[in-house]
Predicted model as a PDB file, atoms N, CA, C, CB and O in Angstrom, pLDDT in the B-factor column:
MODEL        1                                                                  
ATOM      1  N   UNK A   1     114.959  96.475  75.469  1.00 67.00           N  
ATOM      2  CA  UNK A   1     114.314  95.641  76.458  1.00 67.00           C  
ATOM      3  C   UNK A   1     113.227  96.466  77.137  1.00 67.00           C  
ATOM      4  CB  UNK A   1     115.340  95.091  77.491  1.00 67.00           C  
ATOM      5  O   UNK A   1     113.288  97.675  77.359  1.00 67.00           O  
ATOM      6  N   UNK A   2     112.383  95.770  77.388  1.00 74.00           N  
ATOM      7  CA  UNK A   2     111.055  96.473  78.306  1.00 74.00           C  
ATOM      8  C   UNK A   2     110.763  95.735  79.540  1.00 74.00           C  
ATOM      9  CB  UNK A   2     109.558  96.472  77.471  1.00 74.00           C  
ATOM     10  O   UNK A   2     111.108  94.574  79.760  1.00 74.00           O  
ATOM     11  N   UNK A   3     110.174  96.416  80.241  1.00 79.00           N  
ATOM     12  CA  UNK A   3     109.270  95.728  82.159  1.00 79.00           C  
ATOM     13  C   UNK A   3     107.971  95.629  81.587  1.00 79.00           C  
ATOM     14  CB  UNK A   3     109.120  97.142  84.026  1.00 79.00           C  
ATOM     15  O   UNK A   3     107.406  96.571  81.032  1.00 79.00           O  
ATOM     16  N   UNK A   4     107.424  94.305  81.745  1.00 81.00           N  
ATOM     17  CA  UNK A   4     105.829  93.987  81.959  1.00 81.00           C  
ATOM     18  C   UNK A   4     105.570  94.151  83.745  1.00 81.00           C  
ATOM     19  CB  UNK A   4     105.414  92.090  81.315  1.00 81.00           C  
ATOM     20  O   UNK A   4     106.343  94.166  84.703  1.00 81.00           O  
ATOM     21  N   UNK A   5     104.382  94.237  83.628  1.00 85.00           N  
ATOM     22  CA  UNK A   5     104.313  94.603  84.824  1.00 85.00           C  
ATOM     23  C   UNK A   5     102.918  94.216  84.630  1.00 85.00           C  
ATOM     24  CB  UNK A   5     104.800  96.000  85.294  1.00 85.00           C  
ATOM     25  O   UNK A   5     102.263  94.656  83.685  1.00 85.00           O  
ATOM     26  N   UNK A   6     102.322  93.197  85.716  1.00 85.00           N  
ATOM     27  CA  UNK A   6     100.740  92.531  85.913  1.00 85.00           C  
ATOM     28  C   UNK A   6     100.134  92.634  87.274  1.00 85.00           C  
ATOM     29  CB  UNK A   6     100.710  90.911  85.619  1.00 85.00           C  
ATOM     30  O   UNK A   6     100.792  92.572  88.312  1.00 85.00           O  
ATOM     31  N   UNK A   7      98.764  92.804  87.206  1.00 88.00           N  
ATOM     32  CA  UNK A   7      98.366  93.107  88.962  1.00 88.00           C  
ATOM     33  C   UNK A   7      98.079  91.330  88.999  1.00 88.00           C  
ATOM     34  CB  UNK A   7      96.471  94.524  89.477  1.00 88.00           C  
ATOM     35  O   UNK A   7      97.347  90.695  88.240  1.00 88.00           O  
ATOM     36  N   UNK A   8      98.904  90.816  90.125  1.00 88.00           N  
ATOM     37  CA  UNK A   8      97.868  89.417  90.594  1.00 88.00           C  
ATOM     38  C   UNK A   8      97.591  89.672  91.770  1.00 88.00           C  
ATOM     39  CB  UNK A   8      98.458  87.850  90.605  1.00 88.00           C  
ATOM     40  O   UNK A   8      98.136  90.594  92.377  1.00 88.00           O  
ATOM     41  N   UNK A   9      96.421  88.660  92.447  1.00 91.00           N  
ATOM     42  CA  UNK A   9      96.157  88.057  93.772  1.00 91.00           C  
ATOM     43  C   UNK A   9      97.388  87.417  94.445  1.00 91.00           C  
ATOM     44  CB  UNK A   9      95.084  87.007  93.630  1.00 91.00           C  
ATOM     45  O   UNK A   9      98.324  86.962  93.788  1.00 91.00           O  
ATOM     46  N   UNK A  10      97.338  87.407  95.715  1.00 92.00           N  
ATOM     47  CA  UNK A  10      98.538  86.607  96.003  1.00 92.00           C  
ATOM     48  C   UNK A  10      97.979  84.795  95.668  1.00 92.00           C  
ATOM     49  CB  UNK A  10      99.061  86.993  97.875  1.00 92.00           C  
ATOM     50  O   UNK A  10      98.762  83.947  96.096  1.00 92.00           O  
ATOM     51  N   UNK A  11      97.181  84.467  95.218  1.00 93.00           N  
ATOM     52  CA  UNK A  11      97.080  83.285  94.766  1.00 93.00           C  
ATOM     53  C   UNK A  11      97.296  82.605  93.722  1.00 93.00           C  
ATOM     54  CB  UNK A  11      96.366  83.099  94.884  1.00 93.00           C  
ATOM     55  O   UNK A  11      97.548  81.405  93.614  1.00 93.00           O  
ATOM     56  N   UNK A  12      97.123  83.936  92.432  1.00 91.00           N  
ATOM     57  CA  UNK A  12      97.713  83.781  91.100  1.00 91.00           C  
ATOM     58  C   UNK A  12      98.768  83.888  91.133  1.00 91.00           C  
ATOM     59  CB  UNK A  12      97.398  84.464  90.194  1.00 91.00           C  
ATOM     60  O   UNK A  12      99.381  83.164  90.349  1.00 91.00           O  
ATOM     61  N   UNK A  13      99.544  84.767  91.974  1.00 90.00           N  
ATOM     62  CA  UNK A  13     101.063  85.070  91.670  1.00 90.00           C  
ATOM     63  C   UNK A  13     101.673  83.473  92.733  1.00 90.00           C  
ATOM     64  CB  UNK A  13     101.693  87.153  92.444  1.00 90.00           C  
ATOM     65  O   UNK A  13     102.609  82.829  92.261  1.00 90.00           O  
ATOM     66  N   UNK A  14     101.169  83.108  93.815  1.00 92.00           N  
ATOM     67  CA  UNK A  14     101.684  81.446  94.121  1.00 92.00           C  
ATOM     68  C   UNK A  14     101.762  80.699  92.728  1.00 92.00           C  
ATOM     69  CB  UNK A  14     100.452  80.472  95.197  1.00 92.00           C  
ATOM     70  O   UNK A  14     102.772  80.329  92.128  1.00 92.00           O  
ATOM     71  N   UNK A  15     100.164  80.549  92.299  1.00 91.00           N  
ATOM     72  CA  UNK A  15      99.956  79.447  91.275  1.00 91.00           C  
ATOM     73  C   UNK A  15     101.624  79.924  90.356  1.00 91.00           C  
ATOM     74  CB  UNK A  15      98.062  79.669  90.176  1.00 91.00           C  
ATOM     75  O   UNK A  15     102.671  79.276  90.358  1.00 91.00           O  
ATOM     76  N   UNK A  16     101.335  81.234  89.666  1.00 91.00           N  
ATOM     77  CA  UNK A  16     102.162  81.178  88.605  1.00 91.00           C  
ATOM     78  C   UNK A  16     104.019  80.899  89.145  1.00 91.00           C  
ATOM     79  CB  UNK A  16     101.817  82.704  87.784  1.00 91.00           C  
ATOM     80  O   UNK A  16     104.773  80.212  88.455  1.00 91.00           O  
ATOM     81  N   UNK A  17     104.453  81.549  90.403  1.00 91.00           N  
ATOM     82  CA  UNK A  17     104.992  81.124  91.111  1.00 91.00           C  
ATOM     83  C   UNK A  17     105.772  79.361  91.373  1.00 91.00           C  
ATOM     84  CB  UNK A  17     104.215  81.597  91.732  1.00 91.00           C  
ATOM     85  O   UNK A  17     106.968  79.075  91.446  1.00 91.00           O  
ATOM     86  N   UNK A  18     104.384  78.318  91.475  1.00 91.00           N  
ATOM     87  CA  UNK A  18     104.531  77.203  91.761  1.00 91.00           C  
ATOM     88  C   UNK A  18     105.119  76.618  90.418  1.00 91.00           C  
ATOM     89  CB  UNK A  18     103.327  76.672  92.319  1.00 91.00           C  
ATOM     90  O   UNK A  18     106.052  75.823  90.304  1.00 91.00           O  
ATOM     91  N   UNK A  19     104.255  77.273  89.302  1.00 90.00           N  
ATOM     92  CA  UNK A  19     104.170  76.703  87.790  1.00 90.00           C  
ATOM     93  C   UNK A  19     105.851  76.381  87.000  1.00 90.00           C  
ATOM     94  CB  UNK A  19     103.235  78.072  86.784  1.00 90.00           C  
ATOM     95  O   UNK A  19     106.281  75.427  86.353  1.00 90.00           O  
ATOM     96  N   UNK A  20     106.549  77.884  87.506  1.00 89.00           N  
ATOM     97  CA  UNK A  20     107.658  77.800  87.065  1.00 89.00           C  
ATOM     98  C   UNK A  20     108.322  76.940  87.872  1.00 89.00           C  
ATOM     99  CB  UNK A  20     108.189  78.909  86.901  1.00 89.00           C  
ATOM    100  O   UNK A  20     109.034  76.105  87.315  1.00 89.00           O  
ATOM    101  N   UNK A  21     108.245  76.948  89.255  1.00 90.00           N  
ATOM    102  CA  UNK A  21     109.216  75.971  90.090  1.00 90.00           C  
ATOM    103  C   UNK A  21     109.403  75.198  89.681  1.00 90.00           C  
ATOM    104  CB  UNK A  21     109.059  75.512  91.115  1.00 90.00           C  
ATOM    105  O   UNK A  21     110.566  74.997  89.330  1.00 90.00           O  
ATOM    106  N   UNK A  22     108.202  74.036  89.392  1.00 88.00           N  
ATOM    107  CA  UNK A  22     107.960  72.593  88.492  1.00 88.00           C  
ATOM    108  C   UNK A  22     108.626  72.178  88.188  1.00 88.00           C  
ATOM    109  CB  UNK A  22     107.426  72.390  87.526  1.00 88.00           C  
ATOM    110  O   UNK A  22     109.138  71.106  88.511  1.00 88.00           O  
ATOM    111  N   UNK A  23     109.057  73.522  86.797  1.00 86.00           N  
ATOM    112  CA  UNK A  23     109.568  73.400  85.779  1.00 86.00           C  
ATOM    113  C   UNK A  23     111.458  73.998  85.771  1.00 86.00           C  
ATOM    114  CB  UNK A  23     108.481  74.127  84.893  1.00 86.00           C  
ATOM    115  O   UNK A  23     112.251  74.118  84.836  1.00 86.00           O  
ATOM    116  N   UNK A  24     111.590  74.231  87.137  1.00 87.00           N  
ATOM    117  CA  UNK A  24     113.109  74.420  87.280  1.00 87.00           C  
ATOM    118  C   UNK A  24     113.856  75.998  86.807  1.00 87.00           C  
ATOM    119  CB  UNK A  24     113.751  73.193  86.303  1.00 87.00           C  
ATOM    120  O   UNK A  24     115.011  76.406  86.688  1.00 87.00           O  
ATOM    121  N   UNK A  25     112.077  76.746  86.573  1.00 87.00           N  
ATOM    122  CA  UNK A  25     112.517  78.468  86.402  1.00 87.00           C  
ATOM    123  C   UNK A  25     112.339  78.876  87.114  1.00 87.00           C  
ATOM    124  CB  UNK A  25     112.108  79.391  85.636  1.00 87.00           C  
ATOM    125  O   UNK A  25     111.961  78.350  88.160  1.00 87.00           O  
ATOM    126  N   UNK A  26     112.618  80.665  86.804  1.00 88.00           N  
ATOM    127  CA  UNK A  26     112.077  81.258  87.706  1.00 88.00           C  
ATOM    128  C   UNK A  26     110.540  82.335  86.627  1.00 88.00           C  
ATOM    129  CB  UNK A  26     113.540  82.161  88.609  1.00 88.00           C  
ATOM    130  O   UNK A  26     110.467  82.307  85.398  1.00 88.00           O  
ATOM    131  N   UNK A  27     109.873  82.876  87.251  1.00 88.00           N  
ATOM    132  CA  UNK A  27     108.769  83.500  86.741  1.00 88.00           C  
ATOM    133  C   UNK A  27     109.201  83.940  85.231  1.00 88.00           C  
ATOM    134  CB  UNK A  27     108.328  84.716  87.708  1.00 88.00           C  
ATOM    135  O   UNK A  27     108.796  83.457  84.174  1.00 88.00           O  
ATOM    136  N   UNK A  28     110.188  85.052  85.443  1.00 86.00           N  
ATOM    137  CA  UNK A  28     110.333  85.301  84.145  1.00 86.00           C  
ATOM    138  C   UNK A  28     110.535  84.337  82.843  1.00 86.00           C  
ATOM    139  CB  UNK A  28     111.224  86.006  84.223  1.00 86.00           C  
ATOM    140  O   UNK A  28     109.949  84.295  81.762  1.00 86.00           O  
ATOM    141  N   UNK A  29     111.528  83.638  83.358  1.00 85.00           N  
ATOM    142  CA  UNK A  29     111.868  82.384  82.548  1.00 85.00           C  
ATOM    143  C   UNK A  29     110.457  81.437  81.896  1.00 85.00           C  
ATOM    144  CB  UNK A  29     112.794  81.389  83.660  1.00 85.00           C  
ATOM    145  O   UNK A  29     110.145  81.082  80.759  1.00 85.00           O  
ATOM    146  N   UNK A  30     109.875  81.274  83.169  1.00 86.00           N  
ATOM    147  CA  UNK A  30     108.543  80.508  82.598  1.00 86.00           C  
ATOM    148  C   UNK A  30     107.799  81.430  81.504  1.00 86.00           C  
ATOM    149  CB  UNK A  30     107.395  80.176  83.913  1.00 86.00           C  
ATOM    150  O   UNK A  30     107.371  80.950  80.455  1.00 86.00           O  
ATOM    151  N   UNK A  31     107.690  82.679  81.809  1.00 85.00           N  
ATOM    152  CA  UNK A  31     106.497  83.652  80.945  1.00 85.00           C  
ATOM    153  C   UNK A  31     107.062  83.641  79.403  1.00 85.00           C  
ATOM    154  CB  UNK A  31     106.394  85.568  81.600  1.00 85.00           C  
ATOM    155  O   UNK A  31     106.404  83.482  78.374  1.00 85.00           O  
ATOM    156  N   UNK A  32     108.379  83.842  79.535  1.00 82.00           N  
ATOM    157  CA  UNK A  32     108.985  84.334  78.166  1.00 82.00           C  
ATOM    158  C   UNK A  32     109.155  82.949  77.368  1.00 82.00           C  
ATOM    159  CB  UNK A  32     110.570  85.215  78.358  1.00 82.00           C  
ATOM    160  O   UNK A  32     109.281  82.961  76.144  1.00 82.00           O  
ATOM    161  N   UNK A  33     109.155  81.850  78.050  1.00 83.00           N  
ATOM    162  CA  UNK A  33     109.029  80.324  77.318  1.00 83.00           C  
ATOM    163  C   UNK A  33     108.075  79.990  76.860  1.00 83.00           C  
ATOM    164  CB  UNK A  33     109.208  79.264  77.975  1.00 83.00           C  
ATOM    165  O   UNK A  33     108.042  79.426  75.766  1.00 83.00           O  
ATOM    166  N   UNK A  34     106.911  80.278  77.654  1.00 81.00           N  
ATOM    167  CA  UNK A  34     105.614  80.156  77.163  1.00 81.00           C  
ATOM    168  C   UNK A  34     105.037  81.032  76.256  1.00 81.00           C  
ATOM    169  CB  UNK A  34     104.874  80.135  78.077  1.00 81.00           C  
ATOM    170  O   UNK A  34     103.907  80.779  75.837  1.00 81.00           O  
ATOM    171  N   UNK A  35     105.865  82.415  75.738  1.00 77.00           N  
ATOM    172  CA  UNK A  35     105.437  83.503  74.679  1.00 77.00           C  
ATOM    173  C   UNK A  35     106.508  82.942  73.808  1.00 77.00           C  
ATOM    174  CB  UNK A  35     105.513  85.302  75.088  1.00 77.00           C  
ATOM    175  O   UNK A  35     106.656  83.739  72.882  1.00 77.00           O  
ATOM    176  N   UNK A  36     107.265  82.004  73.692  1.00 75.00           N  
ATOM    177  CA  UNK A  36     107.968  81.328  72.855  1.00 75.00           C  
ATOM    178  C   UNK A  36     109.249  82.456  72.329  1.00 75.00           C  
ATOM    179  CB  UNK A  36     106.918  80.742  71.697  1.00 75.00           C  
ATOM    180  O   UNK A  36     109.764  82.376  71.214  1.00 75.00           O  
ATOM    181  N   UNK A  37     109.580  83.361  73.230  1.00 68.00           N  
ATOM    182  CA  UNK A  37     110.985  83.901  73.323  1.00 68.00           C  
ATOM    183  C   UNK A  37     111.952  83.161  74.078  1.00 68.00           C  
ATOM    184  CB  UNK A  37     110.982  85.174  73.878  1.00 68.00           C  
ATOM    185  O   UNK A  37     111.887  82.037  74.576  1.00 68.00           O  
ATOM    186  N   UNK A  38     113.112  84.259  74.056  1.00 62.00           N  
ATOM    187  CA  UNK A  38     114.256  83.110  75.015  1.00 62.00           C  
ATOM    188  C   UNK A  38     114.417  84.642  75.911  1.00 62.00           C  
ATOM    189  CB  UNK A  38     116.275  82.137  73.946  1.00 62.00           C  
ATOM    190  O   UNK A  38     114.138  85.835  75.793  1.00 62.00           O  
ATOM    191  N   UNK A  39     115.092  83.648  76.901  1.00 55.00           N  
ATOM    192  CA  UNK A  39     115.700  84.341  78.318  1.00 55.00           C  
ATOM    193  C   UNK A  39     116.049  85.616  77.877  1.00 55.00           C  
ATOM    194  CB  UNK A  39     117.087  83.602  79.051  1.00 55.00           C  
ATOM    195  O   UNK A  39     116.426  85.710  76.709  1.00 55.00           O  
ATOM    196  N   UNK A  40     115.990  86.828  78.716  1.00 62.00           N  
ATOM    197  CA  UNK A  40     117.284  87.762  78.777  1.00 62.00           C  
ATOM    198  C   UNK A  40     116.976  88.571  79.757  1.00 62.00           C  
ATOM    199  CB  UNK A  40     117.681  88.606  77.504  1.00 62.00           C  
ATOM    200  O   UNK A  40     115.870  88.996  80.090  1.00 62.00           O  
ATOM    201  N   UNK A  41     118.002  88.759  80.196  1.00 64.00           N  
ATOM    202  CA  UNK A  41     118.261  89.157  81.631  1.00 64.00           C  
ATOM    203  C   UNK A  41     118.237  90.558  81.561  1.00 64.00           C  
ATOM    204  CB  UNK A  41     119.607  88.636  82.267  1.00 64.00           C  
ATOM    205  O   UNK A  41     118.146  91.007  80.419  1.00 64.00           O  
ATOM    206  N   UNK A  42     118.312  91.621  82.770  1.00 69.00           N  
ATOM    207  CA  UNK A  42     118.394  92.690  82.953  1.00 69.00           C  
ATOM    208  C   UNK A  42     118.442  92.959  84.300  1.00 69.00           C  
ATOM    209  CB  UNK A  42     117.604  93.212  82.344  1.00 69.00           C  
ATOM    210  O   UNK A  42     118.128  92.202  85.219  1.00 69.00           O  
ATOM    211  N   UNK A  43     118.920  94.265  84.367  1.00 73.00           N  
ATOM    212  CA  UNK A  43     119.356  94.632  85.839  1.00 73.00           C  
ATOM    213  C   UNK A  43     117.942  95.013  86.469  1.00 73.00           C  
ATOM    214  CB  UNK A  43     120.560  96.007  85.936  1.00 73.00           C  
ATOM    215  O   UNK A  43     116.873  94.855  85.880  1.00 73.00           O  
ATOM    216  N   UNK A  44     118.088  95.530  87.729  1.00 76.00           N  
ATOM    217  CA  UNK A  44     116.699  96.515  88.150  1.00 76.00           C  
ATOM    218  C   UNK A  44     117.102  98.048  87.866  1.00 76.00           C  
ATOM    219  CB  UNK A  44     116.231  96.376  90.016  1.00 76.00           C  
ATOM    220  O   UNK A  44     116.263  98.922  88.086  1.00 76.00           O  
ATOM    221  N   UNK A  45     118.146  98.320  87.469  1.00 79.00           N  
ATOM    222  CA  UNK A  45     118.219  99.821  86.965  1.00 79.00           C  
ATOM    223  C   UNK A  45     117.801  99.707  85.219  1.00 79.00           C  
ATOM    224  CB  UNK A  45     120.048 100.538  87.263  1.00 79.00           C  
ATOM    225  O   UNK A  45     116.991 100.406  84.610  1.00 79.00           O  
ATOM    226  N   UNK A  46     118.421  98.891  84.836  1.00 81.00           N  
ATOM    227  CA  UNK A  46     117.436  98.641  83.565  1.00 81.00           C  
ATOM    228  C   UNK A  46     115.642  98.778  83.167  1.00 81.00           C  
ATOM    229  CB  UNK A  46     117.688  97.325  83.398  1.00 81.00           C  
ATOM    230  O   UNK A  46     114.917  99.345  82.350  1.00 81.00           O  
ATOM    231  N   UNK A  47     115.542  97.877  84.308  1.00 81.00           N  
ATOM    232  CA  UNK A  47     113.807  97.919  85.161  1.00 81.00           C  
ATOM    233  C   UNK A  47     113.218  98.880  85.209  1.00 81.00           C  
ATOM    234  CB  UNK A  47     113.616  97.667  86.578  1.00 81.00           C  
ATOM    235  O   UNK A  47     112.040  98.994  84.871  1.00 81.00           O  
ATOM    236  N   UNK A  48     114.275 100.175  85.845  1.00 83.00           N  
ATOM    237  CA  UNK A  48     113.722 101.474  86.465  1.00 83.00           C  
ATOM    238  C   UNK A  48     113.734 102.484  85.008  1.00 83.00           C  
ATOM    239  CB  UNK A  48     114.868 102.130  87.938  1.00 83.00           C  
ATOM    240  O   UNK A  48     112.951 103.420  84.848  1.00 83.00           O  
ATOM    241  N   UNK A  49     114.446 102.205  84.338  1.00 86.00           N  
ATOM    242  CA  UNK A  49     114.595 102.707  83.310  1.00 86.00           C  
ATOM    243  C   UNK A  49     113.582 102.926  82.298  1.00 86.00           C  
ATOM    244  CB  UNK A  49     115.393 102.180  82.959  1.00 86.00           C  
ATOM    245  O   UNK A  49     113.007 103.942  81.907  1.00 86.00           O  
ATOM    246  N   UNK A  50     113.525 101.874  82.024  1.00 86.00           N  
ATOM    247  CA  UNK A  50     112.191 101.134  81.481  1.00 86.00           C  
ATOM    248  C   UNK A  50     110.924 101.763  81.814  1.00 86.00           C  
ATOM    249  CB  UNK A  50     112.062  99.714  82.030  1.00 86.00           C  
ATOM    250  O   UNK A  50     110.013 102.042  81.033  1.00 86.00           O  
ATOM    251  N   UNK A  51     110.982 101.969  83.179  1.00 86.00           N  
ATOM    252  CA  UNK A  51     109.800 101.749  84.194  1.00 86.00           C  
ATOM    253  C   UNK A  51     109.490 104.022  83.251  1.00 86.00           C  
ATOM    254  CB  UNK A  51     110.520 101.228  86.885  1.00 86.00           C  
ATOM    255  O   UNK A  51     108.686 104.389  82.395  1.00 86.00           O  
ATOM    256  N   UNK A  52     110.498 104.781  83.974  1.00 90.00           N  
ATOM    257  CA  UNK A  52     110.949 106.307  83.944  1.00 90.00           C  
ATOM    258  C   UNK A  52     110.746 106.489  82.313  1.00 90.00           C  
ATOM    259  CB  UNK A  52     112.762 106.642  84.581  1.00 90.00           C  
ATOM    260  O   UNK A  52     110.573 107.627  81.877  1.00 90.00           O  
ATOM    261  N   UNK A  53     110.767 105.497  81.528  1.00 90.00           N  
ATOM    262  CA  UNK A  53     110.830 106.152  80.050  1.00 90.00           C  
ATOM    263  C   UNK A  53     109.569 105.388  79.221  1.00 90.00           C  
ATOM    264  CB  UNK A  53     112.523 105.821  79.207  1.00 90.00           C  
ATOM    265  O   UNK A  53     109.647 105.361  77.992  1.00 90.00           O  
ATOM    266  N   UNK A  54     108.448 104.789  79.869  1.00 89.00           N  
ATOM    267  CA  UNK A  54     107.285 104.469  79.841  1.00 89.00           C  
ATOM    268  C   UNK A  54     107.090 103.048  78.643  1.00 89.00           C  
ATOM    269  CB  UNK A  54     106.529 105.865  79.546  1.00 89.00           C  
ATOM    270  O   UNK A  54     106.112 102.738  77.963  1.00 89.00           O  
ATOM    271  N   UNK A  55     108.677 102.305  78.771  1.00 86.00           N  
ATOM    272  CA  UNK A  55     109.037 101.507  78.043  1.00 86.00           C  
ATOM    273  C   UNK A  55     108.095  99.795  78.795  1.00 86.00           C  
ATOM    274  CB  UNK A  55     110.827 101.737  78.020  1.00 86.00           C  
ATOM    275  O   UNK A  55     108.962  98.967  79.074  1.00 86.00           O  
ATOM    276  N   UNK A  56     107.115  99.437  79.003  1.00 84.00           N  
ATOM    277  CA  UNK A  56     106.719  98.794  79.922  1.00 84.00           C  
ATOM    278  C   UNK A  56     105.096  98.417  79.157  1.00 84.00           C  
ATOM    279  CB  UNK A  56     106.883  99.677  81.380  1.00 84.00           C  
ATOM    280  O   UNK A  56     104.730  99.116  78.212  1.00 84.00           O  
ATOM    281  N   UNK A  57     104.286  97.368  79.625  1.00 84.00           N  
ATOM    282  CA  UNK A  57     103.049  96.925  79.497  1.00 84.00           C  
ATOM    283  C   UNK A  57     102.632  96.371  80.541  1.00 84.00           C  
ATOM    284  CB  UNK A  57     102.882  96.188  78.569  1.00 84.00           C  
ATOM    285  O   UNK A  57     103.457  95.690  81.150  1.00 84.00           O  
ATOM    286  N   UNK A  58     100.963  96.494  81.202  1.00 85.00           N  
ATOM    287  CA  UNK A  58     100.288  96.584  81.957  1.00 85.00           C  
ATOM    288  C   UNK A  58      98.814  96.245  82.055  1.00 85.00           C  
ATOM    289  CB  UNK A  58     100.548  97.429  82.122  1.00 85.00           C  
ATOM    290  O   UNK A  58      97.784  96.867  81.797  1.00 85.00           O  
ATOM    291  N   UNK A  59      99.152  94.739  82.636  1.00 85.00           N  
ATOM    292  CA  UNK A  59      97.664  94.137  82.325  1.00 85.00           C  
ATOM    293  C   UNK A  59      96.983  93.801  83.887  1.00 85.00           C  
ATOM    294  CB  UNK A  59      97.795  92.498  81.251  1.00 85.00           C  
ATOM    295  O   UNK A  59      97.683  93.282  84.757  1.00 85.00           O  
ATOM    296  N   UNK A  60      96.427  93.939  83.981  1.00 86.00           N  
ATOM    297  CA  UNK A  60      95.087  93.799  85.050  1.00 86.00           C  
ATOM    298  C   UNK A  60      94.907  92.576  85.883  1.00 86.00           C  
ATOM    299  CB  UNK A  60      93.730  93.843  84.266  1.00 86.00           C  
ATOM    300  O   UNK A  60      94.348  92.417  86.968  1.00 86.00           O  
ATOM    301  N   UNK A  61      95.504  91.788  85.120  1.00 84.00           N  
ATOM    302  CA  UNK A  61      95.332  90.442  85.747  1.00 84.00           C  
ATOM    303  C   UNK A  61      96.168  89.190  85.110  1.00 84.00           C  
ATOM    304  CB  UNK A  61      93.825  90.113  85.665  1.00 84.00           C  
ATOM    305  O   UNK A  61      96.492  89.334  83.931  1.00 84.00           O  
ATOM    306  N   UNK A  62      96.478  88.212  85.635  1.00 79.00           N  
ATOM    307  CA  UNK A  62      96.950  87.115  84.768  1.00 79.00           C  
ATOM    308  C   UNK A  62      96.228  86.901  83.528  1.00 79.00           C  
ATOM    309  CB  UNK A  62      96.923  85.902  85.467  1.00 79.00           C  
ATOM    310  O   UNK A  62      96.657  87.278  82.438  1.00 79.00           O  
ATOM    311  N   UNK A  63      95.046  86.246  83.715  1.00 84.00           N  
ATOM    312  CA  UNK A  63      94.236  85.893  82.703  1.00 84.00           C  
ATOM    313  C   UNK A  63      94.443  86.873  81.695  1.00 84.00           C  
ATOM    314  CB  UNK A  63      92.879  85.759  83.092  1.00 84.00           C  
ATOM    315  O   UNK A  63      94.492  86.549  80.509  1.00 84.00           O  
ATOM    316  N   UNK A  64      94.561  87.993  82.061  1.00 86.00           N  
ATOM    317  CA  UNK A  64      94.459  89.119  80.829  1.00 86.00           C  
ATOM    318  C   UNK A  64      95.818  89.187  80.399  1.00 86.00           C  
ATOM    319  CB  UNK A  64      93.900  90.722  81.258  1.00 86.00           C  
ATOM    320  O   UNK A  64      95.862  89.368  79.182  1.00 86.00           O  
ATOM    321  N   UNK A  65      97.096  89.100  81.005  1.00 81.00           N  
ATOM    322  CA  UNK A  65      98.038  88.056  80.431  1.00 81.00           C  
ATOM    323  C   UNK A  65      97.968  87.215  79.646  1.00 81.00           C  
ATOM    324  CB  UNK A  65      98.414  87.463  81.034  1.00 81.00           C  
ATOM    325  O   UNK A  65      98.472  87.408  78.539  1.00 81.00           O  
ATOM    326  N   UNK A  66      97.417  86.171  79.901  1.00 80.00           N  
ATOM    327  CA  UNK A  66      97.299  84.964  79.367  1.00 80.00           C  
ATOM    328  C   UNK A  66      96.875  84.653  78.192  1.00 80.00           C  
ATOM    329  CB  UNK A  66      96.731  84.396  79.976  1.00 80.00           C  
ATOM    330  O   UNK A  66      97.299  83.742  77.481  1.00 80.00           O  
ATOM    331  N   UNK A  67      95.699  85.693  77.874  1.00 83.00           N  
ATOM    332  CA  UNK A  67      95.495  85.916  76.823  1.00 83.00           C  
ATOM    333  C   UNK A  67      95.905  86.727  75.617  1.00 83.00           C  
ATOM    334  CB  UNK A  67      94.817  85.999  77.029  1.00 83.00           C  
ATOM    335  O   UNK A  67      95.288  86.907  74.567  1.00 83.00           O  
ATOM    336  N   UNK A  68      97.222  87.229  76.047  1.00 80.00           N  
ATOM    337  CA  UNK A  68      97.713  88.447  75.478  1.00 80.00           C  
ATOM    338  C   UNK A  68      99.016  87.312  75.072  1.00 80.00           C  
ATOM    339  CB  UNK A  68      97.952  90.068  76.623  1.00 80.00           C  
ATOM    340  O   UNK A  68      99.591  87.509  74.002  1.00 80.00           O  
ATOM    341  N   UNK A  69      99.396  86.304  75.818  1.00 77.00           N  
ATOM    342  CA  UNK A  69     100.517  85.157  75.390  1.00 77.00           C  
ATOM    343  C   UNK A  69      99.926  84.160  74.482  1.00 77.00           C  
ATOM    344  CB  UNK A  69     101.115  84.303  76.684  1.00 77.00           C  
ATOM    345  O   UNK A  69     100.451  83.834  73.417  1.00 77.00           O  
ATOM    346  N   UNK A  70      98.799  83.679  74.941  1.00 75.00           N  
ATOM    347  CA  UNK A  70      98.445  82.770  73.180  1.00 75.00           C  
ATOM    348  C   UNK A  70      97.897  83.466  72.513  1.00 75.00           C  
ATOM    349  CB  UNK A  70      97.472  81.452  72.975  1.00 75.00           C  
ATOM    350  O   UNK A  70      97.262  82.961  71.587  1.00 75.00           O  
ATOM    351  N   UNK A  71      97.895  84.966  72.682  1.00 76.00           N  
ATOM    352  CA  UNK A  71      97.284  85.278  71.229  1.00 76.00           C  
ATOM    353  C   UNK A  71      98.936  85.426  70.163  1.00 76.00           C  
ATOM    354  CB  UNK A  71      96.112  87.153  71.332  1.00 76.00           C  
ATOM    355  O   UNK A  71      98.777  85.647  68.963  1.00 76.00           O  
ATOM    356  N   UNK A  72      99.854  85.340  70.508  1.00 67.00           N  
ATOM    357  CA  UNK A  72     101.118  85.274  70.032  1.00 67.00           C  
ATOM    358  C   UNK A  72     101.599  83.701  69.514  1.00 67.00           C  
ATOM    359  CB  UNK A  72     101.993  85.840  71.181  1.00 67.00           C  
ATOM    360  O   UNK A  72     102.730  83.519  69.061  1.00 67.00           O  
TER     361      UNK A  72                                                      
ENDMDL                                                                          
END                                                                             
């Protein structure tokens, strides 16, 4: 398992925020549905783990997200 990790605005992170509500997720849930994986959970020491062993990806912005999910 790995941590993504994205810089937003606090307006992108509402929007994306609102997006999942909608839809009865939570953030993660929405992202990994829309990259057409399924759920899986993890702790925050998992997180940190991840985070300490450089197991993780790092995009700049949603959009630059976004485009990194339909290109899949």
């Amino acid at each position: 398992m790995a941590t993504l990790t994205i810089r937003l605005s606090d307006q992108q992170k509402e929007q994306l925020k609102n997006k999942a509500l909608l839809e009865g997720k939570n953030v993660t849930e929405f992202l990994l549905e829309a990259a057409g994986g399924t759920h899986q959970r993890g702790t925050i020491h998992e997180a940190i783990k991840d985070l300490e062993e450089g197991r993780y990806e790092e995009y700049n912005s949603f959009d630059e997200l976004s485009a990194v999910i339909h290109s899949w």
